[in-house]
FIVO-393885 format. One record per residue (C-alpha): residue in one letter; residue number from 1; x, y, z. Coordinates in steps of 0.1 Angstrom, whole numbers, plus 2048, in hexadecimal, padded with zeros to 3 digits. Example, Ala and Ser with C-alpha at 12.3 -4.5 7.8 and 13.67 -1.06 7.14 Angstrom:
BEGIN
- A_1_87B_7D3_84E .
- S_2_889_7F5_847 .
REM end
This chain:
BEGIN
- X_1_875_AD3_54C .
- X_2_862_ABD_530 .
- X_3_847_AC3_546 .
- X_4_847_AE7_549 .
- X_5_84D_AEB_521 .
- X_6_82F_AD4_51D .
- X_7_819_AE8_534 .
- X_8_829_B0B_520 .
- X_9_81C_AFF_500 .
- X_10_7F8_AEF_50E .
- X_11_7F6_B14_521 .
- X_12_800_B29_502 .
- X_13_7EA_B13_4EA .
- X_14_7C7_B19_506 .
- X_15_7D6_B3D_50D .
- X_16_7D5_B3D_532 .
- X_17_7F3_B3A_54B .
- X_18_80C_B25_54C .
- X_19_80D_B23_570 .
- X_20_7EA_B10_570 .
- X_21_7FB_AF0_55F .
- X_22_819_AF2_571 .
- X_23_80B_AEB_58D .
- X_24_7F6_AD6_588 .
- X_25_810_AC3_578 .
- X_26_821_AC9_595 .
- X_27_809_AB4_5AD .
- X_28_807_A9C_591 .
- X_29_82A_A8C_596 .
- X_30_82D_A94_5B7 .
- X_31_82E_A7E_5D8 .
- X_32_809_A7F_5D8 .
- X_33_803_A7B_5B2 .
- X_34_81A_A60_59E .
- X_35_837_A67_5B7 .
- X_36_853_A71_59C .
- X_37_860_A8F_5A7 .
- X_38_868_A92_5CF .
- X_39_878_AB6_5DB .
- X_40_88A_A9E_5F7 .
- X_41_89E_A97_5D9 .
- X_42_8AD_ABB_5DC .
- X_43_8B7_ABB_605 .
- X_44_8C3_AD7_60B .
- X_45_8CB_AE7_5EC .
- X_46_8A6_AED_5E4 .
- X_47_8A6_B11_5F5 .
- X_48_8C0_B1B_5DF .
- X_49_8B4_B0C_5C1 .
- X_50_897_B20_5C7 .
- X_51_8A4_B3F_5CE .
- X_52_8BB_B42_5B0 .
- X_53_8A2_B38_59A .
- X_54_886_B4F_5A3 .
- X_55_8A3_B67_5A3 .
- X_56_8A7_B64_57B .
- X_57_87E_B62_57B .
- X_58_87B_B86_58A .
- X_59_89B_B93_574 .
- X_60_888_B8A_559 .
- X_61_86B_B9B_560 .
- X_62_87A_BBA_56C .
- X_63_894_BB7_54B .
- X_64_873_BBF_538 .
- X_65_860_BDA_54E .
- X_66_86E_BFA_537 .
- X_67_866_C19_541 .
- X_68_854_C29_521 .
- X_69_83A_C10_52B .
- X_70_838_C1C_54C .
- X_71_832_C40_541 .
- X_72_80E_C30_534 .
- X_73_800_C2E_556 .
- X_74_817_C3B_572 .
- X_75_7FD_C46_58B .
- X_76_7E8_C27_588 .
- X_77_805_C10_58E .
- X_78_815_C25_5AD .
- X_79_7F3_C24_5BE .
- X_80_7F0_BFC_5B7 .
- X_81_815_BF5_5C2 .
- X_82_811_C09_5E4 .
- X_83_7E9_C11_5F2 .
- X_84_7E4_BF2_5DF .
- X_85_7FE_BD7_5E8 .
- X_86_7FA_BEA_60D .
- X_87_7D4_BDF_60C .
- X_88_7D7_BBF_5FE .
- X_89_7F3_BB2_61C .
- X_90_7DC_BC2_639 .
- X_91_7B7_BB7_623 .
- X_92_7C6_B90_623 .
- X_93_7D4_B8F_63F .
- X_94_7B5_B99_652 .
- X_95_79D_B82_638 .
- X_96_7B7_B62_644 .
- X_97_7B5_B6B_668 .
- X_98_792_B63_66A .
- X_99_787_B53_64F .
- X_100_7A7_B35_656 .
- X_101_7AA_B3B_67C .
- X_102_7CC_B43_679 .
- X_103_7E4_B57_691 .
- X_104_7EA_B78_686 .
- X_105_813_B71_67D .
- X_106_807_B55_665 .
- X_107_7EE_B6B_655 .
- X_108_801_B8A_64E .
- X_109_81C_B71_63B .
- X_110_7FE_B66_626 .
- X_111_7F0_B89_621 .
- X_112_817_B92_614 .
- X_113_81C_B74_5FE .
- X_114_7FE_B7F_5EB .
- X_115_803_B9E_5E5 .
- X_116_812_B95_5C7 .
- X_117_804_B90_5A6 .
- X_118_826_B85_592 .
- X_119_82D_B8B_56D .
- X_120_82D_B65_566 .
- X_121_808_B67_56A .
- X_122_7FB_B88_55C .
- X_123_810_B89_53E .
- X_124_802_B68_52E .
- X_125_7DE_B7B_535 .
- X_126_7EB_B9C_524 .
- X_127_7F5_B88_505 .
- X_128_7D3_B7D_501 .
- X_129_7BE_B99_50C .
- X_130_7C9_BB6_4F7 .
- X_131_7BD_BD4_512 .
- X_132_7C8_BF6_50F .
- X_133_7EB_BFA_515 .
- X_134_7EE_C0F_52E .
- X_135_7D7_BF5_542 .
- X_136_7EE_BD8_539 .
- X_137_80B_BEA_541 .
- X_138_7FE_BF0_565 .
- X_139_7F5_BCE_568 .
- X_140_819_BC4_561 .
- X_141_826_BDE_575 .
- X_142_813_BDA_593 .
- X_143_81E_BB1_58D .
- X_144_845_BB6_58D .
- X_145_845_BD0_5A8 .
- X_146_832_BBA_5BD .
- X_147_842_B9B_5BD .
- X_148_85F_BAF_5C8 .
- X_149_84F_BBA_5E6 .
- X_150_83E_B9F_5F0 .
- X_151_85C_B87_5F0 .
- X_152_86F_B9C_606 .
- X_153_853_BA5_61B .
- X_154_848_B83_61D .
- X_155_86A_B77_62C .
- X_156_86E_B98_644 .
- X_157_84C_B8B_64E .
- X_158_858_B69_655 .
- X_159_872_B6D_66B .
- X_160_864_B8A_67C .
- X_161_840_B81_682 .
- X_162_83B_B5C_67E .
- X_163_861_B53_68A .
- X_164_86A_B6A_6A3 .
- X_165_84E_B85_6A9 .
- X_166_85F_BA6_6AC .
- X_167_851_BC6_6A7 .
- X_168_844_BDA_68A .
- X_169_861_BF6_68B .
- X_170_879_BD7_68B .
- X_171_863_BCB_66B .
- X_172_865_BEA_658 .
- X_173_88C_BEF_661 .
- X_174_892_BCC_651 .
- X_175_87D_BD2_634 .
- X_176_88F_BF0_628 .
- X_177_8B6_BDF_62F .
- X_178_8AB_BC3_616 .
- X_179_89E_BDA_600 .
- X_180_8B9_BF6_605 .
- X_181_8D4_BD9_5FD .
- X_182_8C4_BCB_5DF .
- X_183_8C2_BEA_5CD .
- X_184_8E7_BF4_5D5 .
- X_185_8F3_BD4_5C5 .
- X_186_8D9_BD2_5AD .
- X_187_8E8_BF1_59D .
- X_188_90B_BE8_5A2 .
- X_189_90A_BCB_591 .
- X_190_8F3_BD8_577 .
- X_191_90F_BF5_571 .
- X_192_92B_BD9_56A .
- X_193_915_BC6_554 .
- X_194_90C_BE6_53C .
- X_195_932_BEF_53C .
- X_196_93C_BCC_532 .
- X_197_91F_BC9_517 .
- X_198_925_BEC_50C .
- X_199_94E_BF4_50B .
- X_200_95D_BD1_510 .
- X_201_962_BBA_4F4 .
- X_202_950_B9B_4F4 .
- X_203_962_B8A_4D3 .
- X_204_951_B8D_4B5 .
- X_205_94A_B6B_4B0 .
- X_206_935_B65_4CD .
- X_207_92B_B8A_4DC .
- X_208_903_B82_4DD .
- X_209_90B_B5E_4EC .
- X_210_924_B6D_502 .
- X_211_90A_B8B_50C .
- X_212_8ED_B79_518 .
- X_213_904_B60_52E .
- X_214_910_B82_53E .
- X_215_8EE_B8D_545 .
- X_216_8E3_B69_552 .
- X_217_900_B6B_569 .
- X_218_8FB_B8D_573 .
- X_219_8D6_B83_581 .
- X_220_8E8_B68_595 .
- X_221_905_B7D_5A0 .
- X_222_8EB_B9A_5AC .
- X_223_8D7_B7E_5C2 .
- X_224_8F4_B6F_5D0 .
- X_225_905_B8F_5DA .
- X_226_8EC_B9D_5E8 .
- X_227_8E3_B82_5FC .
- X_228_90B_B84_606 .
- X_229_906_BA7_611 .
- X_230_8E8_BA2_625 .
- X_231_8F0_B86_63B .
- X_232_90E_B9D_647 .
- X_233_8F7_BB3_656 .
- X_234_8E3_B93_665 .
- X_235_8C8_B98_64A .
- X_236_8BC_B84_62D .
- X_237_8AB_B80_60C .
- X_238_8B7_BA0_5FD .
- X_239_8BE_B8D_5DB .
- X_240_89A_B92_5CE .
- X_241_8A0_BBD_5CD .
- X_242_8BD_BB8_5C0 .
- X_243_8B5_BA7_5A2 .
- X_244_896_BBB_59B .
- X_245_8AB_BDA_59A .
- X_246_8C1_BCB_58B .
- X_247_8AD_BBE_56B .
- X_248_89B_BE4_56B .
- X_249_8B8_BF8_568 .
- X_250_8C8_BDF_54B .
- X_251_8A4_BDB_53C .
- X_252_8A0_BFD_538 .
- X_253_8CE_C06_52C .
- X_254_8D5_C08_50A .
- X_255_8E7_BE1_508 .
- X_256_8F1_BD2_4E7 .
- X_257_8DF_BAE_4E1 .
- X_258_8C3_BBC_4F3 .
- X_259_8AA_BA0_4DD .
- X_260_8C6_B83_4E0 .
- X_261_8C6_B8B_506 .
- X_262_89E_B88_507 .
- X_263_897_B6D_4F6 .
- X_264_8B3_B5B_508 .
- X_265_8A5_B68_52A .
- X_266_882_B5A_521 .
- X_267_88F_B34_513 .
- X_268_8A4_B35_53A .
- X_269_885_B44_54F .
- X_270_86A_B2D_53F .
- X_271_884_B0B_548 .
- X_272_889_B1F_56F .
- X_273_863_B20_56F .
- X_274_85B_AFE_566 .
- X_275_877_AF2_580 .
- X_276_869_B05_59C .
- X_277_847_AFE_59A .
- X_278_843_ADC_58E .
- X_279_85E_AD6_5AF .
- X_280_84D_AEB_5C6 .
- X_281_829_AE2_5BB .
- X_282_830_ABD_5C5 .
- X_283_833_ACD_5E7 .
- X_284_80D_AD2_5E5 .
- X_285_7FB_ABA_5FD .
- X_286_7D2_ABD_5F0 .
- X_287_7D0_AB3_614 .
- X_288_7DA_AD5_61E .
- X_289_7C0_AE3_605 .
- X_290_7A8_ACF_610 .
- X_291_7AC_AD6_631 .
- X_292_7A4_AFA_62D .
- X_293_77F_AF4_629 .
- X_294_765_B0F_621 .
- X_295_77E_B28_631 .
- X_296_796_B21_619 .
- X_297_77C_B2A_5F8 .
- X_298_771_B47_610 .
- X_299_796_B56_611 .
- X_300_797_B50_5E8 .
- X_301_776_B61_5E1 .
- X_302_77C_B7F_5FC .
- X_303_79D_B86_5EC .
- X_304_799_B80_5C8 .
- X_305_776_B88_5C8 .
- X_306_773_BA7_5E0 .
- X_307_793_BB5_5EC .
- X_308_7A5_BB7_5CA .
- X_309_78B_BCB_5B7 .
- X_310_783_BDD_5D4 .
- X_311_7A9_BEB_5D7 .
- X_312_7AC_BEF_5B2 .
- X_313_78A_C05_5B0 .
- X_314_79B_C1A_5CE .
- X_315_7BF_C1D_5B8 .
- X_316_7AD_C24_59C .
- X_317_799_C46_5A5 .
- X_318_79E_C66_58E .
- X_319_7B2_C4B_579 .
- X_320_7AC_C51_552 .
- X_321_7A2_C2D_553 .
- X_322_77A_C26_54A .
- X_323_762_C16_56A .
- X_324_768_BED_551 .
- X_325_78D_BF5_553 .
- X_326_78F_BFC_577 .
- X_327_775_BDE_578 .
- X_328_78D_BC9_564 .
- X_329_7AD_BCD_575 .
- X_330_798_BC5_595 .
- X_331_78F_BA4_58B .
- X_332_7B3_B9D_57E .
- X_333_7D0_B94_59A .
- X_334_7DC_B76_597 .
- X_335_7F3_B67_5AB .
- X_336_80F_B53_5A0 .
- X_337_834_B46_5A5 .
- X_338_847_B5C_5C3 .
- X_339_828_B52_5D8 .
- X_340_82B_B33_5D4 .
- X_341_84F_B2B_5D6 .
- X_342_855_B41_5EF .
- X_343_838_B31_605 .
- X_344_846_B0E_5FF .
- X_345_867_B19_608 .
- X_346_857_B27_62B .
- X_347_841_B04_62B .
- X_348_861_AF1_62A .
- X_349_871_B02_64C .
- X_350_850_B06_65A .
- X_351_848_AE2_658 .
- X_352_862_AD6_675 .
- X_353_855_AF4_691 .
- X_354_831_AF7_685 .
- X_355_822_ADD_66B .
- X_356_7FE_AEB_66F .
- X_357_80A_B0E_666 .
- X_358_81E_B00_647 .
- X_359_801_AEC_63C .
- X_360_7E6_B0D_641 .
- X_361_804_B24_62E .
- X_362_80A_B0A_60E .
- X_363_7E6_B02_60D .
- X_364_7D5_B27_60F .
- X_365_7F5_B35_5F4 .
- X_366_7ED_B16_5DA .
- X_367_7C5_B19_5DB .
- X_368_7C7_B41_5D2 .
- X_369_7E6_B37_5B9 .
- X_370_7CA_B1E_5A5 .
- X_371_7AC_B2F_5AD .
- X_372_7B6_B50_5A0 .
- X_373_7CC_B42_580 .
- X_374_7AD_B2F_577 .
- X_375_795_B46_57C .
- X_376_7A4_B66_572 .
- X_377_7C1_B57_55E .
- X_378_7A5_B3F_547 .
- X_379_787_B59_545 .
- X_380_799_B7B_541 .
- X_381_791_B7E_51F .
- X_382_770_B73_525 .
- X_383_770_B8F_540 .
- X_384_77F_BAB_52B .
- X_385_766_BA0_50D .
- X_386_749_BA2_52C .
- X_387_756_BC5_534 .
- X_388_75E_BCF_512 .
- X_389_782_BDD_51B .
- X_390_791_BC8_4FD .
- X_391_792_BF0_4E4 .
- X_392_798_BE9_4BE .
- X_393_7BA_BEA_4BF .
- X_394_7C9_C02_4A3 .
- X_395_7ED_C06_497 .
- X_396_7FA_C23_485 .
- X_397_819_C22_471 .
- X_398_825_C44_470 .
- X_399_826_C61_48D .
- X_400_825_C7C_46E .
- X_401_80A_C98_470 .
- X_402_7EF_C7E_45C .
- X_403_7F7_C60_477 .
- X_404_7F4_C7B_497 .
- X_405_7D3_C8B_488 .
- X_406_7C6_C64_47F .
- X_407_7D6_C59_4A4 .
- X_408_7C3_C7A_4B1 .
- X_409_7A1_C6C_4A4 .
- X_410_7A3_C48_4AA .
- X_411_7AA_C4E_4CF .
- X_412_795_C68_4D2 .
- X_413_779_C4C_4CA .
- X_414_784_C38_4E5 .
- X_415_799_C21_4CD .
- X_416_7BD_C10_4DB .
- X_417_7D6_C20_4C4 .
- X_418_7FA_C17_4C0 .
- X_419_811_C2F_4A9 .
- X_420_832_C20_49C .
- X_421_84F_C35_489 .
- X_422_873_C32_484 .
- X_423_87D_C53_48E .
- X_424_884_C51_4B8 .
- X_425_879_C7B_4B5 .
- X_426_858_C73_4AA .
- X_427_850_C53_4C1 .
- X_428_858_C6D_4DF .
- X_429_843_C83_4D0 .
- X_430_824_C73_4D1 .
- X_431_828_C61_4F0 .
- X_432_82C_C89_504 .
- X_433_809_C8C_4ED .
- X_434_7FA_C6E_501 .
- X_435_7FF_C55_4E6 .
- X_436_80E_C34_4E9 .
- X_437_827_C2F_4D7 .
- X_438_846_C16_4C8 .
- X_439_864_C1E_4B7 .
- X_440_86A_C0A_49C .
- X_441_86D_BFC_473 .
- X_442_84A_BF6_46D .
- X_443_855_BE0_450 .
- X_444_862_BCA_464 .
- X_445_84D_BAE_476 .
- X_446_859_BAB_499 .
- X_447_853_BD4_49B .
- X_448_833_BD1_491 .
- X_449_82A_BB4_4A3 .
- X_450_839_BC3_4C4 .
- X_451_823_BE0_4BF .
- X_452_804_BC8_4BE .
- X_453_7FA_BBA_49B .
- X_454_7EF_B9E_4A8 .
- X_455_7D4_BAC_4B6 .
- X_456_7CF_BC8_4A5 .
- X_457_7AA_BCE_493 .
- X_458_7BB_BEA_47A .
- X_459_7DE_BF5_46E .
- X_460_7E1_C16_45D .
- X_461_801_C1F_448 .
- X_462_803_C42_447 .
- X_463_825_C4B_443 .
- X_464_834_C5E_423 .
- X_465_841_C47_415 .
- X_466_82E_C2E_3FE .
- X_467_845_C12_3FF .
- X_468_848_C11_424 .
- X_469_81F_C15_422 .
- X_470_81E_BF6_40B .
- X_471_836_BE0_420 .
- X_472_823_BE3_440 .
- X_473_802_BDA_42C .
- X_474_810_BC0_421 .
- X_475_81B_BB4_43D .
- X_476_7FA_BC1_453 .
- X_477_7E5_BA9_43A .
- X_478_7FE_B88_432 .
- X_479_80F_B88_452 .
- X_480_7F8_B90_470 .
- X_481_7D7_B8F_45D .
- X_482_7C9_BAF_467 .
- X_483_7A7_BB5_45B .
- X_484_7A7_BD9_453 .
- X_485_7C9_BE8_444 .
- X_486_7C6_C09_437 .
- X_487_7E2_C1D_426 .
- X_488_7ED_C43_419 .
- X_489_7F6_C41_3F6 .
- X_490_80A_C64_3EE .
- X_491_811_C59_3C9 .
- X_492_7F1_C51_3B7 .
- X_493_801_C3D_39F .
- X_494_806_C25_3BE .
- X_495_7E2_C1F_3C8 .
- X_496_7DE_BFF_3B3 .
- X_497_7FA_BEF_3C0 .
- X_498_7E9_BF2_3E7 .
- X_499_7C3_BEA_3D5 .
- X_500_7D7_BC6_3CA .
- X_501_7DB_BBF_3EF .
- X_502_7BB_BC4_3F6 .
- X_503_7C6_BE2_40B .
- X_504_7AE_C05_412 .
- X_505_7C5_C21_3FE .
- X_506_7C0_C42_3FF .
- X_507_7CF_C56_3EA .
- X_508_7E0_C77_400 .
- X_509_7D6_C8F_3DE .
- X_510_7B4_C7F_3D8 .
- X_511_7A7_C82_3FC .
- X_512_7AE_CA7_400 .
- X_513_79F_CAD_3DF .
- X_514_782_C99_3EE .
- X_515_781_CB3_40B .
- X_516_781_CD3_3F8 .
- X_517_767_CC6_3DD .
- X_518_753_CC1_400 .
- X_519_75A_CE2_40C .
- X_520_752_CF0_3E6 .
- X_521_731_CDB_3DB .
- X_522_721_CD4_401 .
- X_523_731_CEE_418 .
- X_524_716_CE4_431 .
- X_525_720_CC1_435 .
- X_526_743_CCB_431 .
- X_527_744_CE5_453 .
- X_528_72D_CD0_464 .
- X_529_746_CAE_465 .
- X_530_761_CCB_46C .
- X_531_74B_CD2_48C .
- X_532_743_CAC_490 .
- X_533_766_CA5_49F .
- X_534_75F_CB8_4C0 .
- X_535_739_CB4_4C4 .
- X_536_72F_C95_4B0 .
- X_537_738_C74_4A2 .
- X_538_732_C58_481 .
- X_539_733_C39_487 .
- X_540_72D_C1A_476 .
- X_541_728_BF5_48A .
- X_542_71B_BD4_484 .
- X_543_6FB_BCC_497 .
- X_544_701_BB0_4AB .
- X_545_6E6_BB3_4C8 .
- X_546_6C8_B9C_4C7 .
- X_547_6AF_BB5_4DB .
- X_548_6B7_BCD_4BD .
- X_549_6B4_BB3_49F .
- X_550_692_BAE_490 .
- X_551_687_BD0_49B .
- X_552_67E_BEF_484 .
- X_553_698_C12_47F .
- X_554_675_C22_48C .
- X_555_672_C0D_4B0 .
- X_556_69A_C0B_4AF .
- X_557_6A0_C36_4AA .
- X_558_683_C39_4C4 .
- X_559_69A_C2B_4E2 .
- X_560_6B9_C3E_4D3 .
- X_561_6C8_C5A_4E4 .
- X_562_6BC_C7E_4D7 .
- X_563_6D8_C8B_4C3 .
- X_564_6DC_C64_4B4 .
- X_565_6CC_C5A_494 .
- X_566_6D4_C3D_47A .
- X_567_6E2_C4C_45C .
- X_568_6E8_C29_448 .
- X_569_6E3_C06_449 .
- X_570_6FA_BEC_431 .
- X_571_6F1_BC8_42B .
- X_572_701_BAF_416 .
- X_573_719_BD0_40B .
- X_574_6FA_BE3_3FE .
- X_575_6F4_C09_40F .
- X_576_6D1_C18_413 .
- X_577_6C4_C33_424 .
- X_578_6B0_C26_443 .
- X_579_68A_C25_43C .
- X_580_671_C27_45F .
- X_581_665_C03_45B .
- X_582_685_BF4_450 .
- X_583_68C_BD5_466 .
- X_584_6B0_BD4_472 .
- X_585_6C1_BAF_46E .
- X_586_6E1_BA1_483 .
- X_587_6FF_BAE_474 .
- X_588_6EF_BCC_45F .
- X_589_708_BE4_464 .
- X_590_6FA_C03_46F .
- X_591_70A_C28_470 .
- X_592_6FD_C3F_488 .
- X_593_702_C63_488 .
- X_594_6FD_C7F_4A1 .
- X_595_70B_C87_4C9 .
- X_596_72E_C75_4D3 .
- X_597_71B_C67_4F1 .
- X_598_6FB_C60_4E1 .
- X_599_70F_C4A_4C6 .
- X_600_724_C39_4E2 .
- X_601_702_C31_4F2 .
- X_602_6EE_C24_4D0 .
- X_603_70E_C0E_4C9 .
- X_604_70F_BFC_4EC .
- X_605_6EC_BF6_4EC .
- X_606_6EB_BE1_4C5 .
- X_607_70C_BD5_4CF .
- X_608_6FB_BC7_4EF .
- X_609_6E9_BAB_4FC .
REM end
């Protein structure tokens, strides 16, 4: 457990998976590294250990899967968790037949251990690379669903194919008992735990304490039940549904404690996950790895390399998702701890019948495991930068009619937006408009950091209410260190208090005198930026490509768009109007003015390269 703490914090201060360090920690003080830690130590009781712990693993990760974030991508994540999981099993298994020589029994069990690409892996990445939410949220979707499915279609696999080889109808029978059982219990005993939390007294004293032991115990009691249940009916392994069902439903119920419970949950699952992997990963012969050979890399780069994006591309048509989203996700799936406990737990029976198969399974699970964390898990933001999927992320305190309309025009540039407001009527209101969305005290730091300051490029205050505009400024700019803060001022006697912090303010009266003056002194400018929000677009970027450095507005306007001119260039915080033979300098920033598309265009290519 020291272990896995010291790999969390190594992981967490390089932002990349955890999993990585775990095992390689793992192998470290195994029987082949400094020989510390033996899983002989265990005997028996290993499987079980196992099994309750990566029960509380995929609790947890199903305790946070809510469905307001689901509503961000629905179609995208049903495709993924069906066509996709469905080509991924019969893509791998056909990549492993040949490319490992295997039978066709042990390559199907492969093909269904990695279909999965857990939560324990993809939420590190999400922390670090702040996407568009309704692409993260598929991600993380697609990663809990999955390692659902492909533990108990792993172990239907197992006993069916590799074990006892019967049929396909007998495959699919078991398949849906195991999952039929776990979702009965899983909503039983997530019924009893919402009517204890909710109408039984848990002493005032100690009701949070008492709370999350309740909800640890109920993760337990789900697996253990349900495993109960099945092997009355001569089946197994049911445990797994059960617990995901079981952390969904009481994820998603109105529970007191609800932040006690998750913070507790997260201290428990990171100890579980050190446990399991650093135990399982001394498991890990590099014999076995070795052994693979070129066919081993060849199965990595086939189904990392080719069959992921390949699905995901296929998932992903007539999604609202751009061609370097679609691109993104693609090169995103890694695999991580169901996997590989799973497989070790198969390697461990295996070993006795068939020690060549055990070796090929532990081996060919493990190399995707570190190939794909380290890959995709240690480059993705390098990727997402590469693909330029990583939006300015823009937060907007206030659903009102001045935060919709600003929402309305930031998104409607293509910009991630995020509105917060207290009032649950208005949060439900813009999210049936299309916008994301948390409910929420803005002046308080956890909301606004759950909503994404940490990330975010611009916060906006735009509520009614000056105070509340000048606390989440405050906090935008001293606590999270957001670059851009702007705020509504409705009193004007308040707009030197938000100058002092340095904060944009504008003043609600000011700015629609501003407008009429327009409309009253230059009606022509006036009704044409009336008419620019459908046809055209202002925008204003820093010049960062070298091909466009060093060149004149007159060579530079010449390769631009029609419809796309430079309208202004700033340097060192002076304005001019551009001149033909001005020379454009790295970091000039430069406003262009004209077509929507022929702006997009002008600002990849001086943002390029």
């Amino acid at each position: 457990m020291g272990l896995g703490v010291a790999a969390q914090v190594l992981a967490d201060r390089l932002a990349v998976p955890s999993v990585l360090f775990l095992v390689l920690a793992g192998v470290a003080v195994g029987p082949e590294g400094l020989g510390v830690v033996d899983p002989a130590t265990f005997g028996d009781a290993l499987p079980a250990i196992v099994g309750l712990s990566v029960a509380i693993i995929v609790f947890e990760g199903a305790f946070h899967l809510h469905v307001d974030r689901l509503r961000e991508a629905p179609t995208e994540s049903i495709r993924l968790v069906t066509v996709g999981a469905a080509g991924a099993l019969v893509g791998t298994a056909v990549v492993v037949r040949y490319a490992l020589g295997t039978t066709w029994g042990l390559a199907f069990l492969v093909g269904s251990l990695l279909v999965a690409t857990g939560p324990t892996v993809i939420t590190p990445i999400m922390n670090v690379v702040p996407v568009r939410e309704r692409v993260a949220t598929t991600l993380e979707t697609e990663g809990v669903v999955n390692d659902v499915t492909a533990a108990i279609l792993a172990i239907v696999t197992f006993e069916y194919v590799v074990v006892e080889t019967h049929s396909v109808g007998t495959l699919a029978a078991e398949f849906g008992v195991r999952f039929g059982i776990g979702i009965v219990v899983g909503l039983a005993v997530a019924a009893v735990v919402w009517y204890l939390l909710r109408h039984v007294g848990l002493s005032a004293e100690n009701a949070p304490q008492n709370a999350r032991l309740i909800v640890l115990i109920a993760a337990l009691v789900a697996y253990a039940l349900a495993e109960l249940l099945a092997a009355q009916v001569d089946a197994a392994e049911a445990g797994i549904a059960a617990v995901a069902t079981a952390g969904f439903v009481l994820g998603n119920a109105d529970i007191p404690y609800r932040a006690e419970i998750e913070r507790f949950k997260g201290d428990i699952t990171l100890l579980v996950l050190a446990f399991v992997f650093i135990t399982l990963a001394a498991l890990l012969s590099v014999r076995d790895l070795v052994a693979l050979g070129v066919g081993g890399l060849l199965v990595v780069a086939l189904v990392a390399g080719v069959l992921r994006p390949a699905l995901v591309l296929l998932c992903t048509v007539g999604s609202r998702w751009t061609l370097r989203e679609r691109l993104f996700v693609g090169a995103i799936g890694p695999r991580g701890i169901i996997p590989a406990s799973v497989a070790t737990l198969f390697a461990l029976e295996l070993r006795a019948t068939n020690p060549g198969a055990a070796s090929t399974l532990v081996g060919t699970v493990f190399l995707v495991i570190l190939a794909t964390v380290v890959v995709q898990g240690g480059f993705a933001r390098h990727i997402a930068q590469a693909l330029d999927v990583i939006p300015m992320r823009v937060i907007v305190v206030g659903g009102g009619r001045v935060g919709t309309a600003l929402a309305e025009r930031l998104e409607d540039r293509g910009e991630e937006v995020v509105v917060v407001d207290a009032d649950s009527r208005v949060v439900e209101e813009a999210r049936a408009a299309g916008y994301t969305a948390t409910h929420g005290d803005a002046t308080e730091a956890d909301v606004l950091r759950g909503a994404g300051a940490g990330n975010a490029s611009v916060i906006a205050a735009a509520t009614g209410d000056d105070d509340v505009n000048l606390l989440v400024a405050q906090l935008a700019k001293n606590r999270f260190g957001v670059e851009t803060v702007v705020a509504r001022v409705n009193q004007p006697a308040n707009v030197a208090a938000f100058e002092d912090l340095d904060v944009e303010a504008v003043p609600t009266g000011m700015s629609v005198a501003w407008s009429m003056d327009n409309f009253i002194e230059r009606p022509g400018i006036a009704h044409w930026m009336t008419e620019m929000d459908r046809i055209g677009d202002v925008q204003e970027i820093a010049l960062t490509s070298s091909d466009v450095a060093g060149r004149t507005v007159a060579e530079i306007g010449g390769e631009l768009d029609d419809g796309c001119y430079i309208a202004l260039i700033n340097r060192d915080g002076e304005s001019q109007v551009p001149h033909a033979d001005d020379v454009l300098e790295r970091e000039d920033r430069v406003t262009f003015i004209g077509k929507k598309e022929a702006v997009r265009d002008a600002i990849d290519y001086c943002q390029s390269g």
